[in-house]
Phi, psi and omega in degrees: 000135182276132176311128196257157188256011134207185227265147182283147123229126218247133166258127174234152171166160176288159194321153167078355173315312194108022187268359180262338185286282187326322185296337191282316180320318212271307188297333165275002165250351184239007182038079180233179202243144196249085156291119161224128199302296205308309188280312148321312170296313125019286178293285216304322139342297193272014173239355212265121159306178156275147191049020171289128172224188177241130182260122167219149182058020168088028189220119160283160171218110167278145176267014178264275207271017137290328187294289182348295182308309200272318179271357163257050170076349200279118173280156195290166181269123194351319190274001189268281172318316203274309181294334171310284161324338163302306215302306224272319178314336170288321178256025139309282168318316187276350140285355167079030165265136156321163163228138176233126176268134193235123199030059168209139007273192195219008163224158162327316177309319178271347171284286137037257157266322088030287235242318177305317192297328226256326187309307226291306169327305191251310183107132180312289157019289218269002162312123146201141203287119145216144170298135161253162202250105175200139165297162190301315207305315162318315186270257204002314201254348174288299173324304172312316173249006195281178212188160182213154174247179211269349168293301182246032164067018166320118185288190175233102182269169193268104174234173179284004182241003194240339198303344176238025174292148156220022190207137178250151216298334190262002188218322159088034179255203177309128173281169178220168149287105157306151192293310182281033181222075144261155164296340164277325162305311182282330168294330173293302151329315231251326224276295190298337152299315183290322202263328182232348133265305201295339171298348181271023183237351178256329191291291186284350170293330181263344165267025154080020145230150170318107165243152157308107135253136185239156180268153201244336196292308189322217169256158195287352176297317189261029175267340169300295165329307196278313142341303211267347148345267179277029169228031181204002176283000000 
């Protein structure tokens, strides 16, 4: 397959950064596809029986304790997310969509395996990295209250300007809570980001890509900006 001529963009930050708000924003200006590991995982959940499981790398992984895992703050285990997440990045390329990615990958493991597929495919070039920046005390109070609705999972993140929205602005249908964005669940999440994603920032650094940090606190218009800055200089 010939290398496409268009851009990866990989968000990375602890829970509540704004990288699913930002992905949309992004996928709708440069009209790329908004891979999020979570709605891949979602589906492949919710159609999922007793005892069903997916065999990847020669390892079954039952999905009833991947169900487990994921509502108690935990990440699912790699070898799973990553083959699932292979399938969808291959038939990405071969339609010939950008990717804009919102917390993936999200382990070493996944890393890994993930940025040769994604090199071979788009070509290191056309890769880019960005940090959003946000304190733990931030992603708490972000997390706890931000919400998505319910048709097409837009997320809302949680401003001063989103705090009395119940319809959400682009489809109008109901906003919701996810079931894991409680403060302990979410301390648990902020843990499994430092210790097991943020090392994927050293990681990508040594295969000779570039990361991006942008500050995160700011309003989502100027992480936006400030995003398309540095992928469009």
């Amino acid at each position: 397959m010939p290398e496409s001529k268009k851009l990866v963009i990989i968000l990375l930050g602890p829970p509540g950064s704004g990288k699913g708000t930002q992905a949309e924003l992004l996928s709708e200006k440069l009209d790329s596809y908004h891979l999020e590991t979570s709605e891949i995982i979602e589906k492949n959940l919710a159609k999922a029986k007793k005892n069903d499981f997916v065999t990847a790398n020669n390892k079954k992984y039952f999905l009833s304790k991947e169900k487990r895992l994921r509502e108690s703050g935990v990440l699912m285990s790699p070898p799973l997310i990553t083959f699932w997440t292979k399938n969808k990045i291959r038939e990405l390329a071969k339609e010939e969509n950008g990717i804009v990615t919102s917390g993936s990958p999200r382990t070493l493991y996944e890393g890994k395996e993930l940025i040769p597929l994604l090199k071979k495919l788009y070509g290191a070039k056309n890769i880019k990295v960005i940090l959003i920046k946000l304190s733990g005390k931030d992603s708490i109070l972000r997390n706890s209250h931000r919400r998505s609705c319910e048709l097409m999972r837009h997320p809302v993140l949680y401003t001063k300007e989103t705090t009395k929205l119940k319809k959400c602005p682009l489809d109008g249908s109901k906003l919701v809570v996810r079931r894991d964005d409680n403060a302990e669940i979410i301390k648990i999440r902020l843990k499994e980001y430092k210790e097991r994603t943020f090392p994927l920032i050293g990681l990508f650094r040594k295969q000779g890509l570039k990361v991006k940090e942008i500050e995160g606190k700011q309003s989502v218009e100027g992480v936006f900006k400030d995003i398309l800055k540095v992928i469009l200089r």
